[in-house]
ROMI-76243 format. One record per residue (C-alpha): residue in one letter; x, y, z. Coordinates in steps of 0.2 Angstrom, whole numbers, plus 5000, padded with zeros to 4 digits. Each point is the difference from the previous one (the first is absolute). Example, Ala and Ser with C-alpha at 12.3 -4.5 7.8 and 13.67 -1.06 7.14 Angstrom:
2
a506249785039;s500650174997;
# end
This chain:
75
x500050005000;x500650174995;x499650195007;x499050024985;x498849815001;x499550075018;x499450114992;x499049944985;x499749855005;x499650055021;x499750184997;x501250035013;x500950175001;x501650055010;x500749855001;x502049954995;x500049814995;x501749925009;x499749815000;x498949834996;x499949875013;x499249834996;x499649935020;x498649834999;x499250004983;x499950205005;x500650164993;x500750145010;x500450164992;x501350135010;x499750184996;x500250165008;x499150165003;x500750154988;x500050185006;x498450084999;x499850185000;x498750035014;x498850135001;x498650085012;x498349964996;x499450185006;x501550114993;x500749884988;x501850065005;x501349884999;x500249905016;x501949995010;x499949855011;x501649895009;x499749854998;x500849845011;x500249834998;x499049874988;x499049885001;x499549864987;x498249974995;x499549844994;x498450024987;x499249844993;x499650044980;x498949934988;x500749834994;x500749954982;x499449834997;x500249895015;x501350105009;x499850125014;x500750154999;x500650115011;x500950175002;x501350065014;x500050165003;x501550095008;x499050175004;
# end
């Protein structure tokens, strides 16, 4: 899976593709969380926030055949 099927084929945005893991007749793709520009909902000026630490999200996607698929998040 490439940045660009996420995003045709999931409809995901903001998402860097790193790696394929084939785990038990299931599929777990590794991406990451890009920058995003953040804005307020009342101003809609540009948002400066520190942010600290990750933390991985496992997301269960729709499946291709007869495999499960599953994306891990680092966010």
């Amino acid at each position: 899976m490439s940045t660009s099927m996420s995003y045709y084929a999931f409809g995901i945005k903001g998402v860097k593709y790193i790696s394929t893991k084939y785990v038990y007749g299931s599929v777990i793709f590794h991406a990451e969380v890009t920058n995003t520009i953040e804005r307020c909902p009342a101003c809609k000026s540009e948002r400066t926030q520190r942010k600290n630490g990750t933390k991985i999200r496992e997301l269960k996607m729709v499946p291709i055949g007869a495999k499960q698929i599953f994306l891990r998040l680092k966010i």
